[in-house]
N, C-alpha and C positions, 0 to 999 in steps of 0.2 A: 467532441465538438471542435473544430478547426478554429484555430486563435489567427492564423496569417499565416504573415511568414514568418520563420523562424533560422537561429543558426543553432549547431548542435559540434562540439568541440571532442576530439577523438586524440588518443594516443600519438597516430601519424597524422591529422590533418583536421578537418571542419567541411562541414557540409552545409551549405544554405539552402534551405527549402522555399521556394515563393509559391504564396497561394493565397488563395482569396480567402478571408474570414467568409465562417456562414455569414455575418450579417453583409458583408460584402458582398458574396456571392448570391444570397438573393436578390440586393435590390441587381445584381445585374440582370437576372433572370426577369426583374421586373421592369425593368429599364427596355432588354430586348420584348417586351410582350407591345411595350409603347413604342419602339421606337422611332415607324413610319412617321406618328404623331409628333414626336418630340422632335426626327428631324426636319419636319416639316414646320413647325415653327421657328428653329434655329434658323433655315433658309430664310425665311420671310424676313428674320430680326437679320440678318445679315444684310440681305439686299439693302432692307427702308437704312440699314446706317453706313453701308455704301453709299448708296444713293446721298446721303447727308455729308458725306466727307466729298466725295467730290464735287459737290453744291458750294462746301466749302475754298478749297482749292480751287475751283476755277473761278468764284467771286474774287478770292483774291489776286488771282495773277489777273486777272481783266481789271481790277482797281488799280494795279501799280503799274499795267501796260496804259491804260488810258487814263491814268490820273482822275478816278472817278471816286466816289466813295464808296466803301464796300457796302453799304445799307443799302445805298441806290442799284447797284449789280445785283445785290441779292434780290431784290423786286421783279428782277427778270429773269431770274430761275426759278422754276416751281419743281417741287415734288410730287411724285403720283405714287404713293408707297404700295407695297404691295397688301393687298387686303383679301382675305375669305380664302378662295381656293386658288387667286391668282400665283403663276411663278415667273414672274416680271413686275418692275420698276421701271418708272421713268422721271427723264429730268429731263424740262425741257428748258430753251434759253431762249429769247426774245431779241431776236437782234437787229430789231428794227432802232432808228436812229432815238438816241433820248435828250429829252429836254436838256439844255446844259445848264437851265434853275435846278433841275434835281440834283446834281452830280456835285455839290460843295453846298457853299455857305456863298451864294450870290452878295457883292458888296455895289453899289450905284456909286462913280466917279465921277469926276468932272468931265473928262474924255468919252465913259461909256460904260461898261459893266465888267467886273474883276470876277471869274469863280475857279476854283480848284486853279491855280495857276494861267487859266486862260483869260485873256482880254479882247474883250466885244470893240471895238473903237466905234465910235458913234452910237450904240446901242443903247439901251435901257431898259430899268426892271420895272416892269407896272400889272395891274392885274386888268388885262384884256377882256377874258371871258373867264372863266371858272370859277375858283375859289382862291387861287394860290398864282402871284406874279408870276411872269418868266420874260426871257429874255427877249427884246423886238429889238429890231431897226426897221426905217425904213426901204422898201427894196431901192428907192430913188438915191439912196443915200450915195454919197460917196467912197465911202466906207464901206459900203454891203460888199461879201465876198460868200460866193456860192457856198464856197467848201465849208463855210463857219455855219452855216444853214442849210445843210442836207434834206431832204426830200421837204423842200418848202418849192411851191411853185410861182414862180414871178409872174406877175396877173397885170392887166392896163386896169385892172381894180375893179371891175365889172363881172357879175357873178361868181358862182360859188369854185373854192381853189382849195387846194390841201395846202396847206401850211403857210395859209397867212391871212390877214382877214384885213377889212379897211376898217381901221379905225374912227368910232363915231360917227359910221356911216359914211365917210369923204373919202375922197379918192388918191387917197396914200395907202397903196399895199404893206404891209407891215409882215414880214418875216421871223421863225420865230427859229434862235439859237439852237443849235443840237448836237450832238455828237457821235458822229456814227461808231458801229460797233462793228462792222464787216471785218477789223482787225483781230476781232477777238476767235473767230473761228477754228485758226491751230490750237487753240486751247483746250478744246473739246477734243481734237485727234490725240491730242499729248494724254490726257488723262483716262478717254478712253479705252488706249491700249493697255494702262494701270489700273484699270477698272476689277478687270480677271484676276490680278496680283492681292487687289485690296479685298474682293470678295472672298475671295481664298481663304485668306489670313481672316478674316475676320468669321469667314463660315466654321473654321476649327474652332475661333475662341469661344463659339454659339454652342459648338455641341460640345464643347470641353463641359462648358456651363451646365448644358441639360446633364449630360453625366455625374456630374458632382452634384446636383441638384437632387437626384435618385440616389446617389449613396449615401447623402445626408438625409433624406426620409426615412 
């Protein structure tokens, strides 16, 4: 019956013998009868926690590049993990402009509204339509400045506009804060090309796992 390995000590020298114990050596026998199976699931768990590391990393550099909060970045990355007989994952990102209520802890000023480091001047936090405030000015205001209100359309207040509504029905267009994301783009190329490095690394620690998983049965 084979114990392993072993060493074996001689007059002039020593010899080490490596070898798989029987109990070793079948589960690998039984390891390879699975194996298509096993590393087909190690694949899968590989991808869905790629996919989750770089969900992570790029929320965060897009939180410290835009002074946003990482809860809110994370709303616009979703996962689509790999499931059944799929061999693909996806992450996708949302980079359309977002409220700048979402992106902090909105404070209302004397001046206008304060969040994650940015300030509204003239603006204010009120709940317009939904359920939850967000940030307006008037587009009349003097204060209004395009760039702080990204795809809001400046309207003489008459019919329907993307991003701004008249308030109480009167004809003051009101525009609603935002903060574009079109900066965040190199993030995605950056991480990307780390994607093949992380998969990598993480596909060996998958079937390290199913291996050792069958030599301990």
């Amino acid at each position: 019956m084979s114990v392993g390995s072993y060493y074996k000590s001689s007059a002039d020298g020593g010899m080490v013998t490596i070898q798989s114990s029987s109990a070793d050596l079948q589960a690998f026998q039984d390891f390879a009868k699975v194996v298509p199976k096993a590393a087909a699931a190690a694949h899968r768990r590989a991808i869905n926690k790629t996919l989750g590391r770089l969900r992570t990393h790029i929320a965060r550099a897009v939180s410290r590049q835009e002074r946003i909060a990482v809860a809110a970045v994370r709303q616009r990355l979703r996962s689509y993990p790999v499931t059944g007989g799929a061999m693909s994952g996806k992450l996708w990102f949302g980079l359309n402009a977002i409220e700048s209520s979402r992106i902090g802890r909105a404070r209302q000023t004397g001046s206008g509204v304060s969040v994650a480091g940015r300030r509204y001047q003239g603006a204010f936090l009120k709940q317009v339509y939904g359920n939850k405030p967000d940030i307006w000015i008037r587009t009349a205001s003097k204060h209004f400045d395009a760039d702080d209100y990204p795809d809001s359309t400046v309207s003489s207040g008459r019919g329907p506009s993307s991003g701004w509504v008249a308030e109480n029905g009167s004809r003051f267009p009101l525009a609603k804060a935002k903060v574009s994301l079109e900066q965040a783009r190199p993030h995605f190329d950056i991480w990307v090309r780390k994607a093949d490095e992380i998969l990598l690394l993480i596909l060996q620690q998958e079937l390290n796992f199913e291996l050792q998983k069958y030599l301990r049965s």
